[in-house]
N, C-alpha and C positions, 0 to 999 in steps of 0.2 A: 553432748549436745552443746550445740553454739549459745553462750551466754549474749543477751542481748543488753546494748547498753547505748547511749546515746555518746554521739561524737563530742572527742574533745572542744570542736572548734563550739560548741554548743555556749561551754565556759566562756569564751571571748569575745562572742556577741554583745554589742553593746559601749563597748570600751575603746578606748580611744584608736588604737589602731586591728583589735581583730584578725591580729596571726597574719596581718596583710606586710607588717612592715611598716614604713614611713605613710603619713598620710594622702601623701599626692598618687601614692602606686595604685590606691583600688578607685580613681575618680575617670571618667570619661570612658565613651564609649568603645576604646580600643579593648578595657579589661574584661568588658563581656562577650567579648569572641565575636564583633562585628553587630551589625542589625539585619533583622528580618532574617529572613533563611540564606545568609553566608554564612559558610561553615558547617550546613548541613549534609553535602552530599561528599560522597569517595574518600572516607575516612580522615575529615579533618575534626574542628576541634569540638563540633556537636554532632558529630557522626551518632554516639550513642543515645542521642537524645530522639533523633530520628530512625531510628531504628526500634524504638523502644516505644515510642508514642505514636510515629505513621508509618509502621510498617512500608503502607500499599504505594507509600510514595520512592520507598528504596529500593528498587525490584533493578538488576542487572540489564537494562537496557542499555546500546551503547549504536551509536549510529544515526545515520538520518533515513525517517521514514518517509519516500515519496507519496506524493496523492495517489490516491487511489485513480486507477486508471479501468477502463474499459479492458478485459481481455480480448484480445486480437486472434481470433481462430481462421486461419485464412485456405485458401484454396488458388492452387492455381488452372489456369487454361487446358492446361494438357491434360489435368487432373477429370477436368469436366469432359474431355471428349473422350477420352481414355474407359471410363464408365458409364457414358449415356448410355448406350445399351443394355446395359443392367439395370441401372435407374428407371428406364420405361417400363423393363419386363416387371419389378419390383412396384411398380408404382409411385416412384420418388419425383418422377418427370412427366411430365403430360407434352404429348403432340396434338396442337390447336391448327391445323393450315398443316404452311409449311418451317413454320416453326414449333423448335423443340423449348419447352417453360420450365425452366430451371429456377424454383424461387430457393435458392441458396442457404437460407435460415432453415426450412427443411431436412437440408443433410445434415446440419450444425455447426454449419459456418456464419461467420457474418462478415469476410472480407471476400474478393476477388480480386487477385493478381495477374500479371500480365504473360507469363512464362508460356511458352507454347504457343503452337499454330491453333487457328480455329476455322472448319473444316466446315462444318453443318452452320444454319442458320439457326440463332441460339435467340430466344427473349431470354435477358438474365433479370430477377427479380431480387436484389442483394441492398444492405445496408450502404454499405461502402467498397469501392471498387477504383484500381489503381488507373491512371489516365492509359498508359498503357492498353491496360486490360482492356480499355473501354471502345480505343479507336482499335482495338484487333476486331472484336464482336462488332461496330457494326461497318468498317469492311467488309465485315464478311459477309453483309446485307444484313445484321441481330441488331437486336432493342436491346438496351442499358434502361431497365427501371431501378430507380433507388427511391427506397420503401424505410422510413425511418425503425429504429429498434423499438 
């Protein structure tokens, strides 16, 4: 069993120099390893001190994290004519006139892009939609409603 016993430097507390040496070497703030928390992080000279007292603040993050953004689930034109068919027979899309009511957040999108012809006259009911997209549908005689999230 490990005998316990208290450090030498304990004895030279007190005394004129304290195992430091000459007396100008333990003065000013270079000897205590900087101030505030320099020297705390990526193993420099109080790496063990924080690792040992704040864990939660050493934790191996490395990088920069952007804001948090809106995810972008998008759909395009062709997409939507491609399955209007199915969408009606399903009930995803409603025929009002002679327009077909695609409200987009329904299928589980919330962009509309431009890619593709568009054939049928479409109300599109969508958060956001590319300029594109927008002058194809109502060329085509369709309505562009945007409906906030």
């Amino acid at each position: 069993m490990v005998v316990r016993r208290r450090k030498k430097y304990r004895k030279y507390v007190g005394t004129r120099y304290a195992r430091r040496g000459y007396n100008d070497r333990n003065r000013g703030k270079g000897n205590k390893g900087g101030s505030g928390l320099s020297g705390w992080k990526f193993k420099k000279q109080k790496y063990h001190k924080i690792v040992k007292e704040y864990p939660e603040l050493f934790e191996d993050k490395k990088g920069f994290v952007p804001p948090r953004r809106k995810e972008i689930n998008a759909i395009n034109l062709y997409q939507i004519e491609e399955k209007l068919d199915a969408w009606v027979e399903q009930g995803l899309v409603t025929k009002e006139g002679e327009y077909y009511v695609v409200d987009v957040t329904k299928l589980g999108y919330n962009k509309v892009l431009g890619r593709g012809r568009v054939i049928h006259k479409l109300k599109i009911i969508t958060p956001m939609i590319s300029e594109e997209a927008k002058r194809k549908v109502e060329e085509a005689g369709g309505i562009v409603e945007i409906k906030p999230l």
